[in-house]
Residue frames as a rotation matrix with the C-alpha (Angstrom) as fourth column:
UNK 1
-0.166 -0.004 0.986 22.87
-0.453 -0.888 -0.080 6.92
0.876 -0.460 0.146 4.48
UNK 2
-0.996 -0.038 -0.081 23.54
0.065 0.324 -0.944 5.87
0.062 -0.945 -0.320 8.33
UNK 3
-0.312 0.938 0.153 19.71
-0.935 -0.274 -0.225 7.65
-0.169 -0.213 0.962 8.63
UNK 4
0.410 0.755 -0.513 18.31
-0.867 0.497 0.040 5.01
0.285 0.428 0.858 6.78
UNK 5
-0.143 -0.149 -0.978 19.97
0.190 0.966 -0.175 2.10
0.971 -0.211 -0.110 7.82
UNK 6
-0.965 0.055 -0.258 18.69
0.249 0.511 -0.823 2.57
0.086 -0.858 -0.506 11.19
UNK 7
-0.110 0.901 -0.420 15.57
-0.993 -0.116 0.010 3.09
-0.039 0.418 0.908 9.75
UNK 8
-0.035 0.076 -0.996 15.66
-0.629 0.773 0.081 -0.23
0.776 0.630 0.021 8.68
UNK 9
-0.768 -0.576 -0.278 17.36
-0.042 0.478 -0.877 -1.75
0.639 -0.662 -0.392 11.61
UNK 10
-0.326 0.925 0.194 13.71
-0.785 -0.150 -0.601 -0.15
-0.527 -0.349 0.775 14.02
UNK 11
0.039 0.867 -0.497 11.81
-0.909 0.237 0.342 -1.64
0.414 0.439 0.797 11.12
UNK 12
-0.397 -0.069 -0.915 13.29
-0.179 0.984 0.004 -5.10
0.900 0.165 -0.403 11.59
UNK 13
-0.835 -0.444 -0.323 13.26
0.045 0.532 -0.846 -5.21
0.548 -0.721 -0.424 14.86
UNK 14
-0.225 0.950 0.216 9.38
-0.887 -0.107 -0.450 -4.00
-0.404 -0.292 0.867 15.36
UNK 15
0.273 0.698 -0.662 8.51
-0.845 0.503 0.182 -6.66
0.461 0.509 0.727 12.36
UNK 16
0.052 -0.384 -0.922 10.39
-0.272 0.883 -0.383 -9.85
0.961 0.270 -0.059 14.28
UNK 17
-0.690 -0.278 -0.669 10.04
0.620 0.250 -0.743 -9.04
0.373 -0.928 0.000 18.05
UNK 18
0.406 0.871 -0.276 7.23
0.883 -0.296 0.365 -6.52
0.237 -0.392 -0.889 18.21
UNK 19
0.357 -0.373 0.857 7.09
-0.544 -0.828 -0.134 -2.50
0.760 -0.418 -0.498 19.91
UNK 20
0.988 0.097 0.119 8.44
-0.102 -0.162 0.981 -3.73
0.115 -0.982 -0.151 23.22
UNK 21
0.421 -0.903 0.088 11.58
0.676 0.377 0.633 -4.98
-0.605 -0.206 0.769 22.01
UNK 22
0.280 -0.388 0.878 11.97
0.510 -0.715 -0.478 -1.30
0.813 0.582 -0.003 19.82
UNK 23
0.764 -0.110 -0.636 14.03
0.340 -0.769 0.542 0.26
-0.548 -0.630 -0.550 22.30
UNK 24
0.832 -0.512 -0.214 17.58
-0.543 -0.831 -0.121 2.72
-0.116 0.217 -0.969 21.54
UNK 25
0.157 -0.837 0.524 19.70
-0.863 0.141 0.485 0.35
-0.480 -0.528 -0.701 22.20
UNK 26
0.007 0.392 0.920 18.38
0.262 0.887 -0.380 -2.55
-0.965 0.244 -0.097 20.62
UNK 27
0.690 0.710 -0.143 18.32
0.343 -0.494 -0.799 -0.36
-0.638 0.502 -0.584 17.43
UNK 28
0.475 -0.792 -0.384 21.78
-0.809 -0.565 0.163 0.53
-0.346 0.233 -0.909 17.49
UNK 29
-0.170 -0.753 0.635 22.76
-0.656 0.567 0.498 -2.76
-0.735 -0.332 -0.591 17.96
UNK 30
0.490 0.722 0.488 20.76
0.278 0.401 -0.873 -3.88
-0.826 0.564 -0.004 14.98
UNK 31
0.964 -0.262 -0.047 22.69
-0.197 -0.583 -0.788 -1.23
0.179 0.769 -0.614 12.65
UNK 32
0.643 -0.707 -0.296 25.61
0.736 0.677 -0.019 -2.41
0.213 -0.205 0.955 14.03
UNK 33
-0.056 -0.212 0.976 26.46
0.503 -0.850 -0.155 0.88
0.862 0.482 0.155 15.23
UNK 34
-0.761 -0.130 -0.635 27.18
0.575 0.318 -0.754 2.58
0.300 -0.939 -0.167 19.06
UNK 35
-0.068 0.976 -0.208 24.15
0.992 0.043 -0.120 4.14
-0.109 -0.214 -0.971 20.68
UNK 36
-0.207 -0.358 -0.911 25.84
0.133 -0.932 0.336 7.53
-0.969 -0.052 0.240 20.88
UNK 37
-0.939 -0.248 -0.239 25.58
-0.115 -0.429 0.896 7.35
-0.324 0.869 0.374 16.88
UNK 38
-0.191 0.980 0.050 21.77
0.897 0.154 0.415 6.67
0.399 0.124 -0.908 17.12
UNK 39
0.374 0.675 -0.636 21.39
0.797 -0.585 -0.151 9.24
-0.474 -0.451 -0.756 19.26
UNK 40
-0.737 -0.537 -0.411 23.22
0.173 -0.737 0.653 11.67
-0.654 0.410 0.636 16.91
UNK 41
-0.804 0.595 0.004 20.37
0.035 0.041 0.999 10.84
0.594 0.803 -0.054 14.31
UNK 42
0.194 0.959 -0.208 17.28
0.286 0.148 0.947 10.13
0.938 -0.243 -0.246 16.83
UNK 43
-0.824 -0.567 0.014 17.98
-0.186 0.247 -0.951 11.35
0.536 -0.786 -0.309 20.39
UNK 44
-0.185 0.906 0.381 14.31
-0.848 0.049 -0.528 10.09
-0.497 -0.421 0.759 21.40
UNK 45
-0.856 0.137 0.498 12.23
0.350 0.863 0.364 6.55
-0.381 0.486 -0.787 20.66
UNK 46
0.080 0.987 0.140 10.13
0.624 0.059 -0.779 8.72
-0.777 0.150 -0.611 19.81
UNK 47
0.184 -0.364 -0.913 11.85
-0.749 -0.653 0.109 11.23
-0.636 0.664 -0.393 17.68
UNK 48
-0.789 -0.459 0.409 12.73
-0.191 0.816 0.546 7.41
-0.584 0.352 -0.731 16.12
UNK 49
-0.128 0.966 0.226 9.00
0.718 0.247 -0.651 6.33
-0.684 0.079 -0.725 15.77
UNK 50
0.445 0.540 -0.715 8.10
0.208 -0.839 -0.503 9.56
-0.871 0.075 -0.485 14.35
UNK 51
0.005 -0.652 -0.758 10.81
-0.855 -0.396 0.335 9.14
-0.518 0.647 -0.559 11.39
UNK 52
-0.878 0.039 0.477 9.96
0.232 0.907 0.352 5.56
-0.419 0.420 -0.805 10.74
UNK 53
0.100 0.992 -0.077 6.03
0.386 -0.110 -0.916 7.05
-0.917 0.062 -0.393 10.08
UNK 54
0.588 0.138 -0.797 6.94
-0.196 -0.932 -0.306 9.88
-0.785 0.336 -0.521 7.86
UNK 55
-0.354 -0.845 0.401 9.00
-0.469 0.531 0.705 7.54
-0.809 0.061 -0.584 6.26
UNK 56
-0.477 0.704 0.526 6.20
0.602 0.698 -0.388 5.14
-0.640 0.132 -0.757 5.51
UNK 57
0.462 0.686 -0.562 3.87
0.056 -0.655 -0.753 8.34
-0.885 0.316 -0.341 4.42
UNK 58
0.166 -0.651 -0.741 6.55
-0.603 -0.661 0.446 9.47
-0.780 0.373 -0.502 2.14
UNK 59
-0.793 -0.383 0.473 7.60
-0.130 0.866 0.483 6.02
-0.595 0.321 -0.737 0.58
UNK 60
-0.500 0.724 0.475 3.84
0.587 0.686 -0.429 5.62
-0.637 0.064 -0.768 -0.51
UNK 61
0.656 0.317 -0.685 2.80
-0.290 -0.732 -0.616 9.08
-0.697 0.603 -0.389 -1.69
UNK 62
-0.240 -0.818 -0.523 6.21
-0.696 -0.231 0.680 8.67
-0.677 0.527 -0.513 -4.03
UNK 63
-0.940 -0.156 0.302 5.27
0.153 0.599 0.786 5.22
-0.304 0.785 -0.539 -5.81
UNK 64
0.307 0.950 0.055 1.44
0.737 -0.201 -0.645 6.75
-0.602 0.239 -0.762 -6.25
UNK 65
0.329 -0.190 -0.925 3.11
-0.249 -0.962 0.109 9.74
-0.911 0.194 -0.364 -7.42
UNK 66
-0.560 -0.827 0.046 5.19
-0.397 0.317 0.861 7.37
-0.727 0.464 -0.506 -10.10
UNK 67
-0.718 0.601 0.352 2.33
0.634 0.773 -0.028 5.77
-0.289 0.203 -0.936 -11.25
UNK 68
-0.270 0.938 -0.217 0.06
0.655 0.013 -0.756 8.30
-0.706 -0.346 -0.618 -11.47
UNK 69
-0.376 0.451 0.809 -1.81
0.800 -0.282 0.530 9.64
0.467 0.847 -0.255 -15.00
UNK 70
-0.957 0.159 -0.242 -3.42
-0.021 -0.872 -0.489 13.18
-0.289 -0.463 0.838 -14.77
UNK 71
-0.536 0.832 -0.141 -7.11
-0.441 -0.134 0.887 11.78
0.720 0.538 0.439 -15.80
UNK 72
0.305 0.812 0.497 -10.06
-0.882 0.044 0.469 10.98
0.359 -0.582 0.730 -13.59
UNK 73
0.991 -0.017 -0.129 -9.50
0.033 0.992 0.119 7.80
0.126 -0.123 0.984 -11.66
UNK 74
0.393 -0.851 -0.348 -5.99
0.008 0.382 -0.924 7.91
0.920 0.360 0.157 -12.09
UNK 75
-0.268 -0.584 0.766 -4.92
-0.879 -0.178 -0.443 8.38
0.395 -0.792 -0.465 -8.47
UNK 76
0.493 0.281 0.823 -7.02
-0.672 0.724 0.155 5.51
-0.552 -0.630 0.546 -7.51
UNK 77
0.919 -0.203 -0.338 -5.25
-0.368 -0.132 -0.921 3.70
0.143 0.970 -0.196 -10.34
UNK 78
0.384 -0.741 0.551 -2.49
-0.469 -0.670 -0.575 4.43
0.795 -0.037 -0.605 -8.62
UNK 79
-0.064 0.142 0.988 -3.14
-0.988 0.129 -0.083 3.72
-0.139 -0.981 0.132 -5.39
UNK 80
0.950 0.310 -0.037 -3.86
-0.312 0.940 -0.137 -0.13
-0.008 0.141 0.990 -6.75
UNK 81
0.632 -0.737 -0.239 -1.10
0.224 0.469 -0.854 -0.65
0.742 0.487 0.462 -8.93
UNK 82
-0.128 -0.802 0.583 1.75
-0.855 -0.208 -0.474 1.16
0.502 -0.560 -0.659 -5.91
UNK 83
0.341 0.122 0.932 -0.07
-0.855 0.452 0.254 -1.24
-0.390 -0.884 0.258 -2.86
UNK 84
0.997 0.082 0.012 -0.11
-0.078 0.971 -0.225 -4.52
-0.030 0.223 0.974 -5.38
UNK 85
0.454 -0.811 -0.370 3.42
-0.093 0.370 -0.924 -3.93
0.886 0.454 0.093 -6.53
UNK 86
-0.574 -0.599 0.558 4.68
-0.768 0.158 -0.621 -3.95
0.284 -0.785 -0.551 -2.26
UNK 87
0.687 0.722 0.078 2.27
-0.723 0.690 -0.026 -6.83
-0.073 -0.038 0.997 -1.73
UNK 88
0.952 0.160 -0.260 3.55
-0.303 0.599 -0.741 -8.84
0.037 0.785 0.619 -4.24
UNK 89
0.411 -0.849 -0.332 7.33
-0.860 -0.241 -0.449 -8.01
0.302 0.470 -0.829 -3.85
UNK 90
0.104 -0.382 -0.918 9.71
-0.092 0.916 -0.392 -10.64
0.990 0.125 0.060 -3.52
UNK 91
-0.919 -0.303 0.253 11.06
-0.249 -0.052 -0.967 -9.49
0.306 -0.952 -0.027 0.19
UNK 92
-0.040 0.852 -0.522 7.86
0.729 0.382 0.568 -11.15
0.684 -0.358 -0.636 1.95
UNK 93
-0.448 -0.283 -0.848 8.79
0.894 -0.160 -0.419 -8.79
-0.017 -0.946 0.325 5.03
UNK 94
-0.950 0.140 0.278 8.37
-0.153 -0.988 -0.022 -5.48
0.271 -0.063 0.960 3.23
UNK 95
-0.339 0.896 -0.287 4.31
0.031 0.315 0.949 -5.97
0.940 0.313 -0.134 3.90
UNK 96
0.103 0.059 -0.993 4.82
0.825 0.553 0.118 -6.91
0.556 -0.831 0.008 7.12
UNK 97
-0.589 -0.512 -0.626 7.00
0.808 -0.406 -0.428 -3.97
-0.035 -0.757 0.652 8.30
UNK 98
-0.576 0.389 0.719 4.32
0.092 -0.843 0.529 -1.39
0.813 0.371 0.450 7.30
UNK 99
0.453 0.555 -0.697 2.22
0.317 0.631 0.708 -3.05
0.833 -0.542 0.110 9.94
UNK 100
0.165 -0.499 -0.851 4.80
0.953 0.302 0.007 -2.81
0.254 -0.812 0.525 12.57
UNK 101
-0.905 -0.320 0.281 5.71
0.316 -0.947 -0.064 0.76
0.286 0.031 0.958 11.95
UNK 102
-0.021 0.950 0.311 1.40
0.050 -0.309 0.950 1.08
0.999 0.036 -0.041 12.00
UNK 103
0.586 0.245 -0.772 1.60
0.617 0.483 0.621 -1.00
0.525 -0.840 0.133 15.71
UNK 104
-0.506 -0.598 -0.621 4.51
0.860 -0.407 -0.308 1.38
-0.069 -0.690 0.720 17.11
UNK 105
-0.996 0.056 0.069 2.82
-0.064 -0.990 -0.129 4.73
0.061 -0.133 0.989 16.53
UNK 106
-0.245 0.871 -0.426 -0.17
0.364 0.490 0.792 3.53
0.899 0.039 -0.437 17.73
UNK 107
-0.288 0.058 -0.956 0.95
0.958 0.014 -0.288 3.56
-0.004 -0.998 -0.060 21.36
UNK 108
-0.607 -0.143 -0.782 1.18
0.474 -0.855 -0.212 7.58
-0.638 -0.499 0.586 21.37
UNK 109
0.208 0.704 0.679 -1.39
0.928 0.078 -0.365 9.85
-0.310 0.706 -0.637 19.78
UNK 110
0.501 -0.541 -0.675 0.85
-0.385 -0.838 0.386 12.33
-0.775 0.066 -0.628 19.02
UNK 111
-0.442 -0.844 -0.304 2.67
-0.625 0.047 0.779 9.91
-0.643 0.535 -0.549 16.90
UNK 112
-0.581 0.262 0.770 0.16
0.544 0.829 0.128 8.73
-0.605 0.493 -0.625 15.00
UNK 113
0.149 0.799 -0.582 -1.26
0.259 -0.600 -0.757 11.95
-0.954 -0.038 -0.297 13.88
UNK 114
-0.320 -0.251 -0.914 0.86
-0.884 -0.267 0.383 12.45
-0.340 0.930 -0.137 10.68
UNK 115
-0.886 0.441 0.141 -0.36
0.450 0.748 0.488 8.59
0.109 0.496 -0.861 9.63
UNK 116
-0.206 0.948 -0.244 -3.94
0.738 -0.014 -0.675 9.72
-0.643 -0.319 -0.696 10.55
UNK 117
0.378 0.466 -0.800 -3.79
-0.206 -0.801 -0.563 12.60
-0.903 0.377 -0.207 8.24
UNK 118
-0.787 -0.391 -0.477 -1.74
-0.609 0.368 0.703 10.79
-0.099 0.844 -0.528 5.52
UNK 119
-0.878 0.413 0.241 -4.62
0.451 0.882 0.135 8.41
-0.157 0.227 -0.961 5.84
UNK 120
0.083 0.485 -0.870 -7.33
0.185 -0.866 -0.465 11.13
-0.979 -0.123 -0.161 5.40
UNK 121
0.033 -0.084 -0.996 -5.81
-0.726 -0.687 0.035 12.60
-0.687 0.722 -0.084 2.40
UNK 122
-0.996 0.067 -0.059 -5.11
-0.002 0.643 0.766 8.95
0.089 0.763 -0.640 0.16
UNK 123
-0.754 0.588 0.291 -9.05
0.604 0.796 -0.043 8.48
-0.257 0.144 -0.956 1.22
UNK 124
0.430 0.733 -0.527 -10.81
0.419 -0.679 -0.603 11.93
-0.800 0.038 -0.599 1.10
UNK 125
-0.841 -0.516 -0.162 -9.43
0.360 -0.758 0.543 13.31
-0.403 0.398 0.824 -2.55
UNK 126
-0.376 0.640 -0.671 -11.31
-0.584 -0.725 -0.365 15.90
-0.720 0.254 0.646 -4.53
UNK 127
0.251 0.549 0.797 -14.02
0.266 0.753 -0.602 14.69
-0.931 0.363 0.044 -6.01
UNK 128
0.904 0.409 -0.124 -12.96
-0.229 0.218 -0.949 16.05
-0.361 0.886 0.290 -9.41
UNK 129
-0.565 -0.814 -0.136 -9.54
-0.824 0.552 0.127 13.74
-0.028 0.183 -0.983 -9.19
UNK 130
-0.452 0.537 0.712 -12.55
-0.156 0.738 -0.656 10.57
-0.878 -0.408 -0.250 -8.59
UNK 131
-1.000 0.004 -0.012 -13.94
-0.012 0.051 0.999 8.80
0.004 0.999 -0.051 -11.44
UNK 132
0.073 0.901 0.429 -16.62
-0.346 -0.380 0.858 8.47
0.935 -0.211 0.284 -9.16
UNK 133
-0.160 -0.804 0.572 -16.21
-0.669 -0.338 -0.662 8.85
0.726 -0.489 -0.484 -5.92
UNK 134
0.588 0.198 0.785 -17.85
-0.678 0.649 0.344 6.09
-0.441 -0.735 0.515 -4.00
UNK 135
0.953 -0.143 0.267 -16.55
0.241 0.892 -0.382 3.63
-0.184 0.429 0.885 -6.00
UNK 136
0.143 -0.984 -0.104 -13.04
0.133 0.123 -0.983 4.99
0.981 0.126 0.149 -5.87
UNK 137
-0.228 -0.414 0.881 -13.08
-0.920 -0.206 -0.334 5.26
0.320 -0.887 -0.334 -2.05
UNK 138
0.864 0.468 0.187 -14.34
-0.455 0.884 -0.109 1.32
-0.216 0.009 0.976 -2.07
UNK 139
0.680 -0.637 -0.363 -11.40
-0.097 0.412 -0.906 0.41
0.727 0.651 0.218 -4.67
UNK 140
-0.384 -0.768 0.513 -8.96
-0.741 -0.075 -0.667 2.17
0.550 -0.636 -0.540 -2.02
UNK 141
-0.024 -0.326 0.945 -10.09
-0.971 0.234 0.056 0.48
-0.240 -0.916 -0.322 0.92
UNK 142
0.976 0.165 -0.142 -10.51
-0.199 0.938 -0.283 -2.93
0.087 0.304 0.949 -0.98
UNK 143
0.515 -0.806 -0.292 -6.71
-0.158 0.245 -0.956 -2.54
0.843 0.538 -0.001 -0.95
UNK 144
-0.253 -0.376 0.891 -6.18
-0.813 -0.417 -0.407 -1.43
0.525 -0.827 -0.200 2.25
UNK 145
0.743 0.197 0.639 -7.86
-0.428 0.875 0.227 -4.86
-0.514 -0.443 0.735 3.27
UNK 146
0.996 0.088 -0.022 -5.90
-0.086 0.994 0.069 -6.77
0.028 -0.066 0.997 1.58
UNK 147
-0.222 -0.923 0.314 -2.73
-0.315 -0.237 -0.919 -5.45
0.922 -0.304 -0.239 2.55
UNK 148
0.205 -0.098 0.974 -3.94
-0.943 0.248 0.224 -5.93
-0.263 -0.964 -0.041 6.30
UNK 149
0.957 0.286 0.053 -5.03
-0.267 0.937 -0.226 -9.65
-0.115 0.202 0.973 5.15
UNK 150
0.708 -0.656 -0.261 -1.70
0.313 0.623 -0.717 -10.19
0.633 0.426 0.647 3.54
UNK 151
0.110 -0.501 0.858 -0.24
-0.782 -0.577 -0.236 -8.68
0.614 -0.645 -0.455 6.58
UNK 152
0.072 -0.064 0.995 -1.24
-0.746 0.659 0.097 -11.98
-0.662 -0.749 0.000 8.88
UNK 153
0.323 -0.103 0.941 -0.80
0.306 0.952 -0.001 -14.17
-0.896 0.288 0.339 6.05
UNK 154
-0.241 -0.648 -0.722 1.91
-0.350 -0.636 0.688 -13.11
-0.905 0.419 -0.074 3.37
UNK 155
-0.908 -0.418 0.028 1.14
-0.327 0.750 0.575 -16.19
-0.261 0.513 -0.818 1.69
UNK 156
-0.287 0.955 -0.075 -2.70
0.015 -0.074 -0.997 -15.72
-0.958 -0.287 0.007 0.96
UNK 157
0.771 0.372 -0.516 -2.69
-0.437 -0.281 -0.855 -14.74
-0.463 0.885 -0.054 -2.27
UNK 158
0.193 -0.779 0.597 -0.35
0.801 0.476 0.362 -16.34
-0.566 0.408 0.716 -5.15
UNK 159
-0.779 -0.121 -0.616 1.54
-0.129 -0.930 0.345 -13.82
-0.614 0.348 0.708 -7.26
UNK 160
-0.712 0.692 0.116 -1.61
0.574 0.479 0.664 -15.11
0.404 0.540 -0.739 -10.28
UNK 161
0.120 0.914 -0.387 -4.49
0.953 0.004 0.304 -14.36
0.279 -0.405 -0.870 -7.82
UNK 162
-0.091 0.209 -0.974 -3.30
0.495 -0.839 -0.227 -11.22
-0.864 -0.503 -0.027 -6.52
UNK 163
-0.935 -0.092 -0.342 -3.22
-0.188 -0.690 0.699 -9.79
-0.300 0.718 0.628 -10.45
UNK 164
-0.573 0.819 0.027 -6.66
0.752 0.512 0.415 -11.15
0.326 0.259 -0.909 -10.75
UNK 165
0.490 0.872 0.008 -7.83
0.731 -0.416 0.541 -8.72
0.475 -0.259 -0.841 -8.37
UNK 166
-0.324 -0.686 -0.651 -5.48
0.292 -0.727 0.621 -6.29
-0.900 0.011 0.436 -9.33
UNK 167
-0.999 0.033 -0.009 -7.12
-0.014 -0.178 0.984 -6.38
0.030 0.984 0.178 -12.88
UNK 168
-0.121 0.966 -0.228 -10.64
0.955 0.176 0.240 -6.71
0.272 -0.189 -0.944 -11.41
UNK 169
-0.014 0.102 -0.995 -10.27
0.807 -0.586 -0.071 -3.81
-0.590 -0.804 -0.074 -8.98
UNK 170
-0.662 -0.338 -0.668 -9.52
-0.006 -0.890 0.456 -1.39
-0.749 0.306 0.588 -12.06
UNK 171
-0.835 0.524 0.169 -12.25
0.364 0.297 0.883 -2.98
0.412 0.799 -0.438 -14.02
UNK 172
-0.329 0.577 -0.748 -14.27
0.920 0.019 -0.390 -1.89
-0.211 -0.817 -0.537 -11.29
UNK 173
-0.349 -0.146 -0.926 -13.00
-0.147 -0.967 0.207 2.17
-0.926 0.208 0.316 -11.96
UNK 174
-1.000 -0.028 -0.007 -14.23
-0.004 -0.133 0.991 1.19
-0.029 0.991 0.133 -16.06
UNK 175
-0.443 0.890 0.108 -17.28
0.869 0.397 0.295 -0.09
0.220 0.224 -0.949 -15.10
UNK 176
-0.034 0.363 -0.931 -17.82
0.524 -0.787 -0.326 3.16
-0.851 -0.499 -0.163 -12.71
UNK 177
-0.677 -0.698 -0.230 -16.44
0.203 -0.479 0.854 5.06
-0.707 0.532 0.466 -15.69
UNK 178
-0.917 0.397 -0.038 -18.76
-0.051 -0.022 0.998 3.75
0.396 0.917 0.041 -18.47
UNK 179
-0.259 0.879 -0.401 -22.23
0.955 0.294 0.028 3.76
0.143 -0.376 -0.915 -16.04
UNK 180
0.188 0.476 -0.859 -21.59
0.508 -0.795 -0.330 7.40
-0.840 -0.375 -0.391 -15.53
UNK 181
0.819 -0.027 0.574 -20.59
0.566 -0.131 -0.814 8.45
0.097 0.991 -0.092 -18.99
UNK 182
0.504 -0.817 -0.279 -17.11
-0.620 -0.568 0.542 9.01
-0.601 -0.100 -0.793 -18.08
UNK 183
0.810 -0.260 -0.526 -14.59
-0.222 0.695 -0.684 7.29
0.543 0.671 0.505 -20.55
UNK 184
0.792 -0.608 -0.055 -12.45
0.507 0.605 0.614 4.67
-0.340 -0.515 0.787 -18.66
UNK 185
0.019 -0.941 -0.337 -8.64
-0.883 -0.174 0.437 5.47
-0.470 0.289 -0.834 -19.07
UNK 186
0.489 -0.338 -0.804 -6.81
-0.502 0.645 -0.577 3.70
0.713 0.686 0.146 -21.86
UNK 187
0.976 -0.163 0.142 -5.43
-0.036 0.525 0.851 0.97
-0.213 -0.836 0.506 -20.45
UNK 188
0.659 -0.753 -0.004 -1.54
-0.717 -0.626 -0.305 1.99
0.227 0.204 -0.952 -20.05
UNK 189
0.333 -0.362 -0.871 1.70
0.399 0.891 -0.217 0.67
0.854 -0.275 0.441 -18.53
UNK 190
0.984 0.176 -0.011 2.10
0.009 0.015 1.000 0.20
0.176 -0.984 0.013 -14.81
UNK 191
-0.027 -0.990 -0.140 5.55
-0.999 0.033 -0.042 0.63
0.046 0.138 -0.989 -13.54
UNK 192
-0.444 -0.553 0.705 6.66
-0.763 0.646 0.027 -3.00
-0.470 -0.525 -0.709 -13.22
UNK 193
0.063 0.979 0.194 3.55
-0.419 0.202 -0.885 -3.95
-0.906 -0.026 0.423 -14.71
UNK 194
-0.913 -0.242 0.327 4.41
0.263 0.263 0.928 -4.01
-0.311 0.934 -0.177 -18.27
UNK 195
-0.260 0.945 -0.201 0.95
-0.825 -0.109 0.554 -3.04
0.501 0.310 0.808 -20.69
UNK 196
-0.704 0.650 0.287 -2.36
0.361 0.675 -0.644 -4.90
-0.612 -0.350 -0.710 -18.96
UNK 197
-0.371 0.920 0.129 -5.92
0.119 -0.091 0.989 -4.66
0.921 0.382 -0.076 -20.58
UNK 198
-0.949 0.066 0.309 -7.28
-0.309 -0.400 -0.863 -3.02
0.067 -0.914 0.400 -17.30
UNK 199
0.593 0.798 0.106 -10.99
-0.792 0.602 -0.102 -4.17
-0.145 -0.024 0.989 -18.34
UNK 200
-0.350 -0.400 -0.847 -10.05
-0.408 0.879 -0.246 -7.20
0.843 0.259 -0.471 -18.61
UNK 201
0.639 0.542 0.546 -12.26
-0.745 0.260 0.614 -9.06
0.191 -0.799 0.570 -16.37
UNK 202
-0.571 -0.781 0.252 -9.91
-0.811 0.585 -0.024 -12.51
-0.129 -0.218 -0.967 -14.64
UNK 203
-0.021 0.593 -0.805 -10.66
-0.748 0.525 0.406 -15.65
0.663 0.610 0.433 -15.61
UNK 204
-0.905 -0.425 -0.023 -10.48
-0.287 0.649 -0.705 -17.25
0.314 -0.631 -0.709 -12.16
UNK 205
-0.180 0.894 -0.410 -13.30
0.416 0.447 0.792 -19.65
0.891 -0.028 -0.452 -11.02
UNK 206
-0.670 0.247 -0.700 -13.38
0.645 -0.274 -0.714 -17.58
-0.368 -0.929 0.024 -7.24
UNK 207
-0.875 0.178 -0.449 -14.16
-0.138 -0.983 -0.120 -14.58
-0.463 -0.043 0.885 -8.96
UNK 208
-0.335 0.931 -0.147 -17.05
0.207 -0.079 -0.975 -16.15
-0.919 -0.357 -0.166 -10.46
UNK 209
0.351 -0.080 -0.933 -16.41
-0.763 -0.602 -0.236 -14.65
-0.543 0.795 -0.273 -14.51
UNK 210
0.596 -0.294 0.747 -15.59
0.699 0.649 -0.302 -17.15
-0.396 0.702 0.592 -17.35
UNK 211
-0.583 -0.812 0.020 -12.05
0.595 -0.410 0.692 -16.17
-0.554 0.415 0.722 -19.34
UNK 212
-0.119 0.640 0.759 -14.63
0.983 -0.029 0.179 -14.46
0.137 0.768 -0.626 -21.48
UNK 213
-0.969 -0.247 -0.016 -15.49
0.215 -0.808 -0.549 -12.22
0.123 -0.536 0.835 -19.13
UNK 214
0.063 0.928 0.366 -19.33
-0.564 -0.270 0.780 -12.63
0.823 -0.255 0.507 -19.14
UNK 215
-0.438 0.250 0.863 -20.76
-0.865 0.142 -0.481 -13.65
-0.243 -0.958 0.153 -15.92
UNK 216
-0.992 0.076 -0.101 -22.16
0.051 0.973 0.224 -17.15
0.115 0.217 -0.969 -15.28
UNK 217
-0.292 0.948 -0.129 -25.80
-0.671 -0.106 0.734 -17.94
0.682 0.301 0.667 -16.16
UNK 218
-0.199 0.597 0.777 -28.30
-0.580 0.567 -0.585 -19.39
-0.790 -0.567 0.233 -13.32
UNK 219
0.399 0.860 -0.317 -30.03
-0.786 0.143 -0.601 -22.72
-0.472 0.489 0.734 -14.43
C-alpha cells in the first residue's frame, strides 16, 4: 500500500537525518514518488506525523495482542516477549525508528497526545489483568529502559544476554506470583520464541545466579 510505503520512507528519513530533515518533500522523494501523491495521502507534516504515531500505537498493541494469554500477568507477559522480539530483530533500525517517530511528535503537543495516552493505558491496566501490580508496572518499564538503552546503542546487548533478561524479567512475574499465592502461568510458547521455562532463572555471571539458579553465597 502507497500509505505505508511513505510511512516508511518519514520513518527512514527521521531515523538517519533527524525531525528537521522530515519535511513533504523530502518524504516523497524517499518513496520515490511526486509530492502531489504525498499530498493525496498526507496533505499536512503533520497530518504525516500524526499517522506515523498511530502507526507505532497500533503496531505494538497488535504484537501484545498476539502474544497475549487471558490469565493474570499475561499482558505484562506480553508486553516483554512483543518489546524483546523488536529489540532483538535482525533489521537493527527497526528500534531505532520508534525513537524517531517518539522525537517528531514531541515537537507539537497535540501530536503527542495519542502516544501519551497509548502510554497511559500499556502502564495503568486494571489491577485484576496484574499479577501484582507493582511488580508488573516495574517489569513494563524495565523494558521500556531497555528499549531506550538499545535505542543509543543497538549493539548493547547480544542476542544471549538480551534472553537472559528476557527470562529473568518473567521470573520476576513467578516470583510476584508465588509470594502472593497466585500460581505463576505455565510456562508456554512465545511467538518466535519457541517453548522457554519462564522461571528459569539465567545462568549469566552479570546477573549474579549460578546455572542452578540459586543465588551466590557470601563468605
Amino acid at each position: 500500500m502507497k500509505r505505508d510505503l511513505l510511512l516508511d520512507a518519514a520513518e527512514q528519513l527521521l531515523a538517519e537525518r533527524g525531525t528537521s530533515a522530515l519535511t513533504l518533500a523530502a518524504v516523497a522523494a524517499q518513496a520515490g514518488v511526486s509530492k502531489g501523491g504525498l499530498l493525496y495521502h498526507f496533505g499536512t507534516k503533520d497530518a504525516l506525523v500524526k499517522a506515523l504515531v498511530q502507526r507505532l500505537i497500533d503496531e505494538f498493541d497488535a504484537a501484545v495482542e498476539a502474544r497475549r494469554g487471558a490469565a493474570r500477568g499475561d499482558y505484562t507477559r506480553a508486553y516483554i516477549d512483543a518489546t524483546f522480539e523488536i529489540v532483538t530483530a535482525d533489521a537493527p533500525a527497526r528500534p531505532r525508528r520508534r525513537w524517531a517517530v517518539v522525537a517528531a511528535a514531541a515537537t507539537d503537543a497535540q501530536l503527542s497526545d495519542p502516544l501519551s495516552a497509548a502510554t497511559r493505558r500499556w502502564h495503568r491496566r486494571p489491577d485484576h489483568e496484574e499479577l501484582d501490580p507493582v511488580t508488573d508496572r516495574v517489569v513494563r518499564l524495565a523494558v521500556d529502559g531497555l528499549w531506550e538503552a538499545m535505542e543509543y546503542d543497538p549493539e548493547l546487548f547480544d542476542a544471549a544476554e538480551c534472553e537472559e533478561l528476557r527470562i529473568r524479567l518473567h521470573a520476576l512475574l513467578d516470583e510476584a506470583g508465588t509470594r502472593i499465592g497466585r500460581t505463576p502461568a505455565a510456562a508456554g510458547t512465545a511467538v518466535g520464541r519457541g517453548t522457554a521455562d519462564r522461571g528459569q532463572r539465567p545462568g549469566h555471571p552479570r546477573f549474579g545466579v549460578d546455572p542452578g539458579g540459586s543465588a551466590p553465597t557470601s563468605g
